[in-house]
Predicted model as a PDB file, atoms N, CA, C, CB and O in Angstrom, pLDDT in the B-factor column:
MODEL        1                                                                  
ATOM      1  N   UNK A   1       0.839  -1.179   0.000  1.00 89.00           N  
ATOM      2  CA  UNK A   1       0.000   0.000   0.000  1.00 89.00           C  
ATOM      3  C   UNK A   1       0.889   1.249   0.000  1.00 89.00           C  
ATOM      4  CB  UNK A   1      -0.957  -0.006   1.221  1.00 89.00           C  
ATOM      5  O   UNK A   1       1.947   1.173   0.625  1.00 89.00           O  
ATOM      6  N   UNK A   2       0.575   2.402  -0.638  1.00 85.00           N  
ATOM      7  CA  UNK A   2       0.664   3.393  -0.669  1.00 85.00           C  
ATOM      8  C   UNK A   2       1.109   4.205   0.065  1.00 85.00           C  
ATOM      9  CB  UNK A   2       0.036   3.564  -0.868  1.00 85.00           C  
ATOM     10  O   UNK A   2       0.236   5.034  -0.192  1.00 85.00           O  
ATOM     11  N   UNK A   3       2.091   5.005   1.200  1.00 92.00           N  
ATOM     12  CA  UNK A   3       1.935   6.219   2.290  1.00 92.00           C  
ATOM     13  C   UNK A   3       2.139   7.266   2.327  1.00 92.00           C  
ATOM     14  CB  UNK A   3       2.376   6.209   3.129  1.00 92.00           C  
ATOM     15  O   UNK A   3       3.221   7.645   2.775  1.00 92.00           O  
ATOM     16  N   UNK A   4       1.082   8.273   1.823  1.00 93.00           N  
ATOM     17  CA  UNK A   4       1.193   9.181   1.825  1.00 93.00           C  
ATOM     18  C   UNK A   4       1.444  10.083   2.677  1.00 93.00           C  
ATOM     19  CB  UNK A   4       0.671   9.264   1.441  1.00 93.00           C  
ATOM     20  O   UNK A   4       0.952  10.052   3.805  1.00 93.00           O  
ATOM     21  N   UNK A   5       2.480  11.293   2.149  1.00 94.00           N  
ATOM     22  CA  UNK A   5       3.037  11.945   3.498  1.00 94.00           C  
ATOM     23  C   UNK A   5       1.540  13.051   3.436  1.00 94.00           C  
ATOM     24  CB  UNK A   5       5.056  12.873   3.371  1.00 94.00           C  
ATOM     25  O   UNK A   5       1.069  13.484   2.384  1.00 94.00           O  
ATOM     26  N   UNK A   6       1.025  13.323   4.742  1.00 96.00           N  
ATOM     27  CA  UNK A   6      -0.219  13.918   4.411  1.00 96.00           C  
ATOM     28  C   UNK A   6       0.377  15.623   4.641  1.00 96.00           C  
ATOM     29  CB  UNK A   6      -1.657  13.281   5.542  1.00 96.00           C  
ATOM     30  O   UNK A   6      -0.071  16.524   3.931  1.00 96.00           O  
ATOM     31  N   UNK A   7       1.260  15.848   5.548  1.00 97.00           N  
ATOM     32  CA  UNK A   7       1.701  17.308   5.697  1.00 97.00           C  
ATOM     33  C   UNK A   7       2.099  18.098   3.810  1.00 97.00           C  
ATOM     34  CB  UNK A   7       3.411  17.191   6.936  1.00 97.00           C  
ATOM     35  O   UNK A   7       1.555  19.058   3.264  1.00 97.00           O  
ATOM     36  N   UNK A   8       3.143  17.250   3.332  1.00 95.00           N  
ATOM     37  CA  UNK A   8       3.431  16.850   1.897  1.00 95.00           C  
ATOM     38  C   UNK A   8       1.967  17.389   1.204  1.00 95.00           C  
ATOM     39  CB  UNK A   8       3.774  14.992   1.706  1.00 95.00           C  
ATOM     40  O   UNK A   8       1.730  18.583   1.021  1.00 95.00           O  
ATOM     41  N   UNK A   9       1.527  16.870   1.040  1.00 95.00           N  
ATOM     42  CA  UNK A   9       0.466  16.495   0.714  1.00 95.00           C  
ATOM     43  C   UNK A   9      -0.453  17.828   0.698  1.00 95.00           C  
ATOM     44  CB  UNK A   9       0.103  15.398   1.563  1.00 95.00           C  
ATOM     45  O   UNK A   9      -0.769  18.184  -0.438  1.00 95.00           O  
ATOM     46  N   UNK A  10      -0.883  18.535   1.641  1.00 97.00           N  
ATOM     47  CA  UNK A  10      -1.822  19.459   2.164  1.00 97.00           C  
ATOM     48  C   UNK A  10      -0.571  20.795   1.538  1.00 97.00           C  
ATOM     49  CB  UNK A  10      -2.288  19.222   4.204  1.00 97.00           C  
ATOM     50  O   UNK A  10      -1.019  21.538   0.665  1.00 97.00           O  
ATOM     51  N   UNK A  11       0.425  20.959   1.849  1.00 97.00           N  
ATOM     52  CA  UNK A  11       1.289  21.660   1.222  1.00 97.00           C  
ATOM     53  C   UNK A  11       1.296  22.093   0.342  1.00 97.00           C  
ATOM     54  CB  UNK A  11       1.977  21.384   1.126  1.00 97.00           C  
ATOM     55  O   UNK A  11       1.188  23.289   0.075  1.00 97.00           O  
ATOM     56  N   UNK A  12       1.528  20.525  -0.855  1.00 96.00           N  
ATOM     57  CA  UNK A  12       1.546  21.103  -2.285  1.00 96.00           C  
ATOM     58  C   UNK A  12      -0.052  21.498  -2.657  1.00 96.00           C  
ATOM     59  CB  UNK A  12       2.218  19.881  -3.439  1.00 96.00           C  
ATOM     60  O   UNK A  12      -0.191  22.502  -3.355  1.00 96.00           O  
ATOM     61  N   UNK A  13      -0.976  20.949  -2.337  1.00 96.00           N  
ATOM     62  CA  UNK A  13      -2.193  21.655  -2.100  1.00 96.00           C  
ATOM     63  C   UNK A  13      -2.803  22.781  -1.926  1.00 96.00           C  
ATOM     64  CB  UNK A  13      -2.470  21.408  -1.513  1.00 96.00           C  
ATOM     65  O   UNK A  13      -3.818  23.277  -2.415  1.00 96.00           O  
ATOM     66  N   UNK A  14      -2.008  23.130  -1.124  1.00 96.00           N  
ATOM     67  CA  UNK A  14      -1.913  25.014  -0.488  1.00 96.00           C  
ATOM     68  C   UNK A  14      -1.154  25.728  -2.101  1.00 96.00           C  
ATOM     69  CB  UNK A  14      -0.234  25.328   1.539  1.00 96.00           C  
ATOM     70  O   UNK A  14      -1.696  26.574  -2.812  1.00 96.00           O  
ATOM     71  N   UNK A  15      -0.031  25.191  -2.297  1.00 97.00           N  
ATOM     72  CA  UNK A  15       0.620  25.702  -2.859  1.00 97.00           C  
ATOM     73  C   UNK A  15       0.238  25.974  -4.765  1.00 97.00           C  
ATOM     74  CB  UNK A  15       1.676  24.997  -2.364  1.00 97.00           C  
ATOM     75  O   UNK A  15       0.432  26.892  -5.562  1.00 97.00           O  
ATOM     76  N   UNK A  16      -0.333  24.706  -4.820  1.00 97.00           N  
ATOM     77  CA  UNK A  16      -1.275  24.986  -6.077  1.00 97.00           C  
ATOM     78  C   UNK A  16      -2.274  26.034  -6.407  1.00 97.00           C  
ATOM     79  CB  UNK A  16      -1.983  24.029  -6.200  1.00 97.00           C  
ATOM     80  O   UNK A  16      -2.576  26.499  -7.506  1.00 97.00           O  
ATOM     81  N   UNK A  17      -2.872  26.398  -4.817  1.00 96.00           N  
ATOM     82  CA  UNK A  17      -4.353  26.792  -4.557  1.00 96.00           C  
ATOM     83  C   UNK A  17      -4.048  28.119  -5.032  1.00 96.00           C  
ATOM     84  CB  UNK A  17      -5.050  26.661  -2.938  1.00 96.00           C  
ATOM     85  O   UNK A  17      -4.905  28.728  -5.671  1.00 96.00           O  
ATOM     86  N   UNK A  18      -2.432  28.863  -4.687  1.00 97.00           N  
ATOM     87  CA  UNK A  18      -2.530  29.967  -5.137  1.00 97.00           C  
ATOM     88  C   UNK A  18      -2.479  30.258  -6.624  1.00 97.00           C  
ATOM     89  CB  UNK A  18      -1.733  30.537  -4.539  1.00 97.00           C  
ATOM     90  O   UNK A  18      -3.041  31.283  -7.010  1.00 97.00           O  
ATOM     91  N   UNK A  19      -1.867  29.470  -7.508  1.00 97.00           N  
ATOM     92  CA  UNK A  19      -2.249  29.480  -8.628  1.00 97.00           C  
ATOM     93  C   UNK A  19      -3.793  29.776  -8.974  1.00 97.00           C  
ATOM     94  CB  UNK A  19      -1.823  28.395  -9.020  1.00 97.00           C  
ATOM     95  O   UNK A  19      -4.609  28.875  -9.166  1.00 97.00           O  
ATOM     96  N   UNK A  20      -4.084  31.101  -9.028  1.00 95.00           N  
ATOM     97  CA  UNK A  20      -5.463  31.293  -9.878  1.00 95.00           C  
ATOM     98  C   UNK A  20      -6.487  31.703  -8.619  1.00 95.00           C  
ATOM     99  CB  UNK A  20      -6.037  29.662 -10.826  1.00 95.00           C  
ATOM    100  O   UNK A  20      -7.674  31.881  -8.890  1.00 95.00           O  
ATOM    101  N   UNK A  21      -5.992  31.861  -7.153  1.00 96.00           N  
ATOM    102  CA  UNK A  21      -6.443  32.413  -5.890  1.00 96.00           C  
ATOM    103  C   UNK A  21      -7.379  33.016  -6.656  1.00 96.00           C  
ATOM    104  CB  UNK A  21      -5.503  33.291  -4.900  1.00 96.00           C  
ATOM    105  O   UNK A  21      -7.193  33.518  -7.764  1.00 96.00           O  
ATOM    106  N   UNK A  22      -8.843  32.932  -5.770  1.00 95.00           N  
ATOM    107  CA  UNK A  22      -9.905  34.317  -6.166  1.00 95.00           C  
ATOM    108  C   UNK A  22     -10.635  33.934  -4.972  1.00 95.00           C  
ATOM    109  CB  UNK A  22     -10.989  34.403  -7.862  1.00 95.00           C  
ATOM    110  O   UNK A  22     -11.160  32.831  -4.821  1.00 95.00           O  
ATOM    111  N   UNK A  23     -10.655  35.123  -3.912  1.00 94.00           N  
ATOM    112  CA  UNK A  23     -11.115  35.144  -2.495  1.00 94.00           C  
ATOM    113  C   UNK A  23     -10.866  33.769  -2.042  1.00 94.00           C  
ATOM    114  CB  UNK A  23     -12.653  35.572  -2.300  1.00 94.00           C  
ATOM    115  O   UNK A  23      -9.774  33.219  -2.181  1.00 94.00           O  
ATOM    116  N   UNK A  24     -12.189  33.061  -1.343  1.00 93.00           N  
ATOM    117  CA  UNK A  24     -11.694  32.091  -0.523  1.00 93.00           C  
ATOM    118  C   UNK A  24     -11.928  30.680  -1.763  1.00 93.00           C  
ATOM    119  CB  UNK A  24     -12.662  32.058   1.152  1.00 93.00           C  
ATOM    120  O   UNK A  24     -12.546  29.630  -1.589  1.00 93.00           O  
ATOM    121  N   UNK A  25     -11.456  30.981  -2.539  1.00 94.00           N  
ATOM    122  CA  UNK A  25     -11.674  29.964  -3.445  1.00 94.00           C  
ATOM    123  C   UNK A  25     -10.316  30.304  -4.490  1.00 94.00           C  
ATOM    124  CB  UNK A  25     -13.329  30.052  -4.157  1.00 94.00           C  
ATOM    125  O   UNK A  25      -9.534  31.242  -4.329  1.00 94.00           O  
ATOM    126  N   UNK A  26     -10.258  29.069  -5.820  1.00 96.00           N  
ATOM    127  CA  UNK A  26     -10.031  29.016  -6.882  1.00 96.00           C  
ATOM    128  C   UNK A  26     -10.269  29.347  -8.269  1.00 96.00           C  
ATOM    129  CB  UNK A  26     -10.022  28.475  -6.771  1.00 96.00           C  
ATOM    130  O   UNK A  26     -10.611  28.199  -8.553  1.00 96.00           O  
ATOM    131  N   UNK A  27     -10.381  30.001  -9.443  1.00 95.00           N  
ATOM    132  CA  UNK A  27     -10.696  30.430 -10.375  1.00 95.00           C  
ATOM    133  C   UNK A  27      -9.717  30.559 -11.520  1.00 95.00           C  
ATOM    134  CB  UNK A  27     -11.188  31.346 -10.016  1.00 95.00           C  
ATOM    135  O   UNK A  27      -9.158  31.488 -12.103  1.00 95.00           O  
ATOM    136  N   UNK A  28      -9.750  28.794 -11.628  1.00 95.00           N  
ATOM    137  CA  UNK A  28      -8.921  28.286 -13.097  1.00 95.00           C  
ATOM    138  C   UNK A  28      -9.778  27.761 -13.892  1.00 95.00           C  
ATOM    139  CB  UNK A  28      -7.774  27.163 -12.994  1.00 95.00           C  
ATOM    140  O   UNK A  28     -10.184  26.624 -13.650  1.00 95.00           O  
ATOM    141  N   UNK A  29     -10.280  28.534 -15.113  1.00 95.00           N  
ATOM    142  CA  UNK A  29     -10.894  28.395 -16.167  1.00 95.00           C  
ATOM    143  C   UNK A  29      -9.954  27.529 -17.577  1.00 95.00           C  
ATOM    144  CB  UNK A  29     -11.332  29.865 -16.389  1.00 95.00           C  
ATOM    145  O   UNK A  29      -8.887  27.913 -18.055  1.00 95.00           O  
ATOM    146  N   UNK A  30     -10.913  26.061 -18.070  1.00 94.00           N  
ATOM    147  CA  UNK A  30      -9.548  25.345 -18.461  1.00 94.00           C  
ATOM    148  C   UNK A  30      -9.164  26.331 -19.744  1.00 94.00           C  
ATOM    149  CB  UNK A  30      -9.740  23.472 -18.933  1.00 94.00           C  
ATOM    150  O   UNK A  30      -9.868  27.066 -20.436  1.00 94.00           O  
ATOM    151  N   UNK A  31      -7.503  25.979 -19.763  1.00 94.00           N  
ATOM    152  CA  UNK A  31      -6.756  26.278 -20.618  1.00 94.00           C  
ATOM    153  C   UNK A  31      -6.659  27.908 -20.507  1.00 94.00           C  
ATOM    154  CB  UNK A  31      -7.216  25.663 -21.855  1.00 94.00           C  
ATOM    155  O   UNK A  31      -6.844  28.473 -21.585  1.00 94.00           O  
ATOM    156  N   UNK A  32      -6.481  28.493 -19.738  1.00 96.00           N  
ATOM    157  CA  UNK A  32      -6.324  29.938 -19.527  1.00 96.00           C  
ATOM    158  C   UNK A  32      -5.329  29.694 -18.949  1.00 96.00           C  
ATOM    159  CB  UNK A  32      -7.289  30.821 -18.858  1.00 96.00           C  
ATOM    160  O   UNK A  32      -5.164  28.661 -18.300  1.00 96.00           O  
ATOM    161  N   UNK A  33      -4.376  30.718 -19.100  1.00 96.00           N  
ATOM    162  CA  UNK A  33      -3.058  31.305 -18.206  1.00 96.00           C  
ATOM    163  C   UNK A  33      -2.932  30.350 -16.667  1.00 96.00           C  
ATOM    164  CB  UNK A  33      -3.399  33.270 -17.754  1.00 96.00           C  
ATOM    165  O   UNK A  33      -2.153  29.412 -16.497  1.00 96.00           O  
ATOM    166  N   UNK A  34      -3.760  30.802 -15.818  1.00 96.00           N  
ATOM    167  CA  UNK A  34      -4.137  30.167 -14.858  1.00 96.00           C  
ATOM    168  C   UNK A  34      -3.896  28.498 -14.794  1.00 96.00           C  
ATOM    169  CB  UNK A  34      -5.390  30.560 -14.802  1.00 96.00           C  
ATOM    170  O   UNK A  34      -3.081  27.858 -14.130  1.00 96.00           O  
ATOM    171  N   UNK A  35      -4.543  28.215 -15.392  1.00 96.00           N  
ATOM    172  CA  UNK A  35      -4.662  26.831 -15.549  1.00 96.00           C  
ATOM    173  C   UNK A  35      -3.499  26.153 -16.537  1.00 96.00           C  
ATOM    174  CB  UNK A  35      -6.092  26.587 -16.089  1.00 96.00           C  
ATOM    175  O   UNK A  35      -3.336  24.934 -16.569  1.00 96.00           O  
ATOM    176  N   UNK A  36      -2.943  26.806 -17.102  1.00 95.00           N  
ATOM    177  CA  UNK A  36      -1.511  26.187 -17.989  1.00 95.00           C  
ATOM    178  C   UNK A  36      -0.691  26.577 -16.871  1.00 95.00           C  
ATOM    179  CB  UNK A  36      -0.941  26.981 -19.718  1.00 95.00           C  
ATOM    180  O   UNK A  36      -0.035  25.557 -16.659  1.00 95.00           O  
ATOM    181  N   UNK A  37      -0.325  27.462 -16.011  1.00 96.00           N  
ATOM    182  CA  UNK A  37       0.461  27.623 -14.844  1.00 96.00           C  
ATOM    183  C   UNK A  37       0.183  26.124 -13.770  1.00 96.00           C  
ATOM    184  CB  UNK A  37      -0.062  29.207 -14.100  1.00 96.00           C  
ATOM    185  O   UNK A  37       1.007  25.346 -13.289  1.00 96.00           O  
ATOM    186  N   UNK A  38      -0.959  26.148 -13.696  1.00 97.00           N  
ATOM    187  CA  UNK A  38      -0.945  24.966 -12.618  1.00 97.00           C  
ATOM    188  C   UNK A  38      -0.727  23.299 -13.340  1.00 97.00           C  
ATOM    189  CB  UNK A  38      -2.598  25.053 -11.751  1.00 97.00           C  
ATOM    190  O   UNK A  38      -0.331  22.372 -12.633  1.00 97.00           O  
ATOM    191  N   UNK A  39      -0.967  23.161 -14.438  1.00 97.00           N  
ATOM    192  CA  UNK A  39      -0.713  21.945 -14.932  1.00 97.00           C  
ATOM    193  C   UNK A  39       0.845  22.074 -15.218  1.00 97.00           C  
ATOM    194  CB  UNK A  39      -1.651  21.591 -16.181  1.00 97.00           C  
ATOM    195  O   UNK A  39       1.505  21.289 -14.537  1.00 97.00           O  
ATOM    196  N   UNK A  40       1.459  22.749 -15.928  1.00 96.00           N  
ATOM    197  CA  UNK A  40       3.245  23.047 -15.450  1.00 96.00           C  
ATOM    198  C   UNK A  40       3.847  23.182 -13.885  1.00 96.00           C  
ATOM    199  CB  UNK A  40       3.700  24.604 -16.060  1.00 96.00           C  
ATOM    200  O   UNK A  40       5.076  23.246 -13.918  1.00 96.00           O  
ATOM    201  N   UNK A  41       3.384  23.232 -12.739  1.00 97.00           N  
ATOM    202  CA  UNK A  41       3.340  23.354 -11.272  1.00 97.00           C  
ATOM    203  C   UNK A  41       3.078  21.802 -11.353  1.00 97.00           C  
ATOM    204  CB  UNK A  41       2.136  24.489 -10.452  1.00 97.00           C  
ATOM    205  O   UNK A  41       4.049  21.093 -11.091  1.00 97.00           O  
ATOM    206  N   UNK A  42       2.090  21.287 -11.626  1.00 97.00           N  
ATOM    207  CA  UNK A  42       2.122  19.799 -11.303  1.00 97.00           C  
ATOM    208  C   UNK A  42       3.124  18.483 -12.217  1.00 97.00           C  
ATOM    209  CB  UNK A  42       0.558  19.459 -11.470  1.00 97.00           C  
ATOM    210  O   UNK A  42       3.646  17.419 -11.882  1.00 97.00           O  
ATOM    211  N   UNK A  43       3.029  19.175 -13.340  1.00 97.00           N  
ATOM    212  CA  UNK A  43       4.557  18.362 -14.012  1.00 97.00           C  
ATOM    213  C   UNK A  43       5.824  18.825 -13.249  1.00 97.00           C  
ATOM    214  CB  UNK A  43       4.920  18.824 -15.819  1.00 97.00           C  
ATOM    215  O   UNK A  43       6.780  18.057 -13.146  1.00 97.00           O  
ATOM    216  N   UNK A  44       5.839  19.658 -12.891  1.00 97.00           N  
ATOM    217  CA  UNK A  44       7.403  19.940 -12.451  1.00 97.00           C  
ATOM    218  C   UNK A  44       7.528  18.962 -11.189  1.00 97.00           C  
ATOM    219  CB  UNK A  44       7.765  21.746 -11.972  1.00 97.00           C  
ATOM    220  O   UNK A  44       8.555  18.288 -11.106  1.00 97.00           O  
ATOM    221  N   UNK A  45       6.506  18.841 -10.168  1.00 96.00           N  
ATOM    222  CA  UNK A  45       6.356  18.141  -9.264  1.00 96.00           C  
ATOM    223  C   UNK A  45       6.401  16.549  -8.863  1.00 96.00           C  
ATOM    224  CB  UNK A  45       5.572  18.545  -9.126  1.00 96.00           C  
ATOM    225  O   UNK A  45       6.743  15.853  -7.907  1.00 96.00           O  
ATOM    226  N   UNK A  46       5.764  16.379 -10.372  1.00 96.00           N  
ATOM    227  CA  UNK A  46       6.289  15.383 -10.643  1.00 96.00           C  
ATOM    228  C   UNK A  46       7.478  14.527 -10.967  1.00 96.00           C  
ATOM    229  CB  UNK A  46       5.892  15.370 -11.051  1.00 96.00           C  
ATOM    230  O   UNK A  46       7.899  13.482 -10.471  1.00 96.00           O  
ATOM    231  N   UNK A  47       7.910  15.322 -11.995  1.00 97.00           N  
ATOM    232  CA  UNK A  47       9.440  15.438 -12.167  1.00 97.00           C  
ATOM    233  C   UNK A  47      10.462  15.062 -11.097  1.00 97.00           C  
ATOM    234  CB  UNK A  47       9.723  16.764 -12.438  1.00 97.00           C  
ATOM    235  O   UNK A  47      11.334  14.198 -11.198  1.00 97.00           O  
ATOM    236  N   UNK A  48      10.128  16.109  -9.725  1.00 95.00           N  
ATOM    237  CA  UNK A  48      10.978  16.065  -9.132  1.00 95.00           C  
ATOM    238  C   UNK A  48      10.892  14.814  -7.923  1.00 95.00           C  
ATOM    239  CB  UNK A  48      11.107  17.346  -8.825  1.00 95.00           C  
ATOM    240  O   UNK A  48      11.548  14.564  -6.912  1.00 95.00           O  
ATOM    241  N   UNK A  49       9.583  14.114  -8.687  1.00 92.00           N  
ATOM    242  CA  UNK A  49       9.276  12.807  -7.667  1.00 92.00           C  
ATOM    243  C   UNK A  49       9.610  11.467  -8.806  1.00 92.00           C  
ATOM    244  CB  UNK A  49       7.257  12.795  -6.968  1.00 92.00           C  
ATOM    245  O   UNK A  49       9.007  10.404  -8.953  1.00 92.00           O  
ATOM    246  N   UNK A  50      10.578  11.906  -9.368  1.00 96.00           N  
ATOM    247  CA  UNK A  50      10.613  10.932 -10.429  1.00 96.00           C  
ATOM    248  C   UNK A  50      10.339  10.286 -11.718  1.00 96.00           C  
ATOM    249  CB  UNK A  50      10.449  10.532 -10.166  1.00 96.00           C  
ATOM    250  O   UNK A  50      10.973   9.568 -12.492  1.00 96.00           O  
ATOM    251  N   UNK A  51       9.159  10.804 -11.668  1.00 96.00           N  
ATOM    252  CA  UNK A  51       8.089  10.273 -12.886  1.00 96.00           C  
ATOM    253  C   UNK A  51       8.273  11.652 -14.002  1.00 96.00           C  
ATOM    254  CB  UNK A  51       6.058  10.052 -12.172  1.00 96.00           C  
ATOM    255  O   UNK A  51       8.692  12.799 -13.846  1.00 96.00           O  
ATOM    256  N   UNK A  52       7.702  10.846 -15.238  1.00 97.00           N  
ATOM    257  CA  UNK A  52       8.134  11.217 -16.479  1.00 97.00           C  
ATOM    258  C   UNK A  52       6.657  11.948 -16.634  1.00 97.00           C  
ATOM    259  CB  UNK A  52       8.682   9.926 -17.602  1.00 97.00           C  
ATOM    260  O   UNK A  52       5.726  11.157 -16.784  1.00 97.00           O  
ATOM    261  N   UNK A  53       6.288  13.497 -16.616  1.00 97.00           N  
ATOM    262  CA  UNK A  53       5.252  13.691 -16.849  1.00 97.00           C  
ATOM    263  C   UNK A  53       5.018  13.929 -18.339  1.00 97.00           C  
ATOM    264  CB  UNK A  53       4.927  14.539 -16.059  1.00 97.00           C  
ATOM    265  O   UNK A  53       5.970  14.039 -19.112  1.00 97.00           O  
ATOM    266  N   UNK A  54       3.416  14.031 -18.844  1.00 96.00           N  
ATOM    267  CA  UNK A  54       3.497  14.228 -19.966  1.00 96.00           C  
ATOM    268  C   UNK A  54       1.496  14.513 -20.330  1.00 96.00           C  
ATOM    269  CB  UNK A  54       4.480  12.862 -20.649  1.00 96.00           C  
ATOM    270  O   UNK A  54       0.479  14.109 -19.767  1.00 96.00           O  
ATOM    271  N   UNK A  55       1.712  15.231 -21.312  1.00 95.00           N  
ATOM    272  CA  UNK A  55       0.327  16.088 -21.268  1.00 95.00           C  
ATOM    273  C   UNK A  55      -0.648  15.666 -22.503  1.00 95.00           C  
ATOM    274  CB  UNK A  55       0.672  17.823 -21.403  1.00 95.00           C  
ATOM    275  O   UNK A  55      -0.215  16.112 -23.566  1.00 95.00           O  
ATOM    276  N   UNK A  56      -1.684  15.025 -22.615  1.00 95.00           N  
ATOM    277  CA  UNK A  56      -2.459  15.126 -23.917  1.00 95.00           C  
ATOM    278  C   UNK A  56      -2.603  15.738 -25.008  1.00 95.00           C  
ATOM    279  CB  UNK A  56      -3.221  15.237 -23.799  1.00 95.00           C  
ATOM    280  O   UNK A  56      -1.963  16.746 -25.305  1.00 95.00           O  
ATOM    281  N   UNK A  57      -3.696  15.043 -25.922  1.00 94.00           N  
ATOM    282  CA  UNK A  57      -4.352  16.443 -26.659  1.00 94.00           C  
ATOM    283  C   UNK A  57      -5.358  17.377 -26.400  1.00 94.00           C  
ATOM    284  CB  UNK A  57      -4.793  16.202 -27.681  1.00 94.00           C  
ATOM    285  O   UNK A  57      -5.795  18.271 -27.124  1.00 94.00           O  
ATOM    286  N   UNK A  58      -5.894  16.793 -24.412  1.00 92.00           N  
ATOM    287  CA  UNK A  58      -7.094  17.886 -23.998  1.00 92.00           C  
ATOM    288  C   UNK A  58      -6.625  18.240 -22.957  1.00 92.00           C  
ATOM    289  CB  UNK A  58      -8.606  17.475 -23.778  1.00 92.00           C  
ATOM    290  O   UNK A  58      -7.341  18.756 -22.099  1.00 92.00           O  
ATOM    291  N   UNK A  59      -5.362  18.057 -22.788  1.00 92.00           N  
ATOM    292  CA  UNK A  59      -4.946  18.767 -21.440  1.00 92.00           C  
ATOM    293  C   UNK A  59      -4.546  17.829 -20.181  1.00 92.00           C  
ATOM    294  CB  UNK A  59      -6.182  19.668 -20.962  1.00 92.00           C  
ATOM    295  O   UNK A  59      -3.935  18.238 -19.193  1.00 92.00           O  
ATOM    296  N   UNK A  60      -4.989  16.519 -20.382  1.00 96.00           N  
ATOM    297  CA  UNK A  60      -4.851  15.766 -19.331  1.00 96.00           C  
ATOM    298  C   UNK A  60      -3.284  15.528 -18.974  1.00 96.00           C  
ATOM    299  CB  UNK A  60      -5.608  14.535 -19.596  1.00 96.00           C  
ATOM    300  O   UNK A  60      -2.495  15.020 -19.770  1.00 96.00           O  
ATOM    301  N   UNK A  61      -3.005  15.885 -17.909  1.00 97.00           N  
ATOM    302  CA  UNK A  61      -1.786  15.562 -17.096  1.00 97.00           C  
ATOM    303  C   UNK A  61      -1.651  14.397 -16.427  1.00 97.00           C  
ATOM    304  CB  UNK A  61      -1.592  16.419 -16.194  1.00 97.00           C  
ATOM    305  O   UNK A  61      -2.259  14.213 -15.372  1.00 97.00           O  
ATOM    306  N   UNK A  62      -0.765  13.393 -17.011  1.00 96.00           N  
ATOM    307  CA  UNK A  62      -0.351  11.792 -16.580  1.00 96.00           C  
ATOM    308  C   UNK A  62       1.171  12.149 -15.806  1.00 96.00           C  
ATOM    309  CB  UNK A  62      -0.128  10.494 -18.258  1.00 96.00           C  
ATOM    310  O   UNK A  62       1.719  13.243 -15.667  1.00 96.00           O  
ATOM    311  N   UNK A  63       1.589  10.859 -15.392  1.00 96.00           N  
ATOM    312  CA  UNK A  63       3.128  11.085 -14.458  1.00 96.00           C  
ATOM    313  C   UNK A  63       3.433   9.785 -14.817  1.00 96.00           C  
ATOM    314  CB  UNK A  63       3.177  11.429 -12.528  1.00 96.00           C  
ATOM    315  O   UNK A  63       2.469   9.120 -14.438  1.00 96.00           O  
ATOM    316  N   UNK A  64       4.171   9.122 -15.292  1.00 95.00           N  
ATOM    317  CA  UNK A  64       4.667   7.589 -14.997  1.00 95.00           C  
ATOM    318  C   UNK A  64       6.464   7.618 -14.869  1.00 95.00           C  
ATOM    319  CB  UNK A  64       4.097   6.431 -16.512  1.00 95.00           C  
ATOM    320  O   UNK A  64       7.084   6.578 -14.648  1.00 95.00           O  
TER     321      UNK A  64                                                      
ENDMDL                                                                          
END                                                                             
């Protein structure tokens, strides 16, 4: 099974969230600025956990 570090975890969470911040929420509309910032934020992350990220033709973000 799986163990996720949950501090890890809630972190990069936080840290995404500001990507595209709007009050107490989020406001990433797909494929806007916003949202190409956070799908590059989550490949890089990946990256640096090993995995080979890599992006569709609709945007979908995989990691292997």
């Amino acid at each position: 099974m799986i163990k996720i570090n949950k501090d890890r975890l809630l972190s990069d969470l936080r840290e995404l969230a500001k990507i595209g911040a709007y009050k107490t929420g989020v406001d990433r509309i797909a494929l806007s600025p916003a949202d190409i910032e956070a799908r590059r934020w989550v490949m890089g992350r990946m990256q640096e956990a090993g995995l080979e990220p890599h992006i569709d033709e609709v945007a979908n973000v995989y990691g292997r």
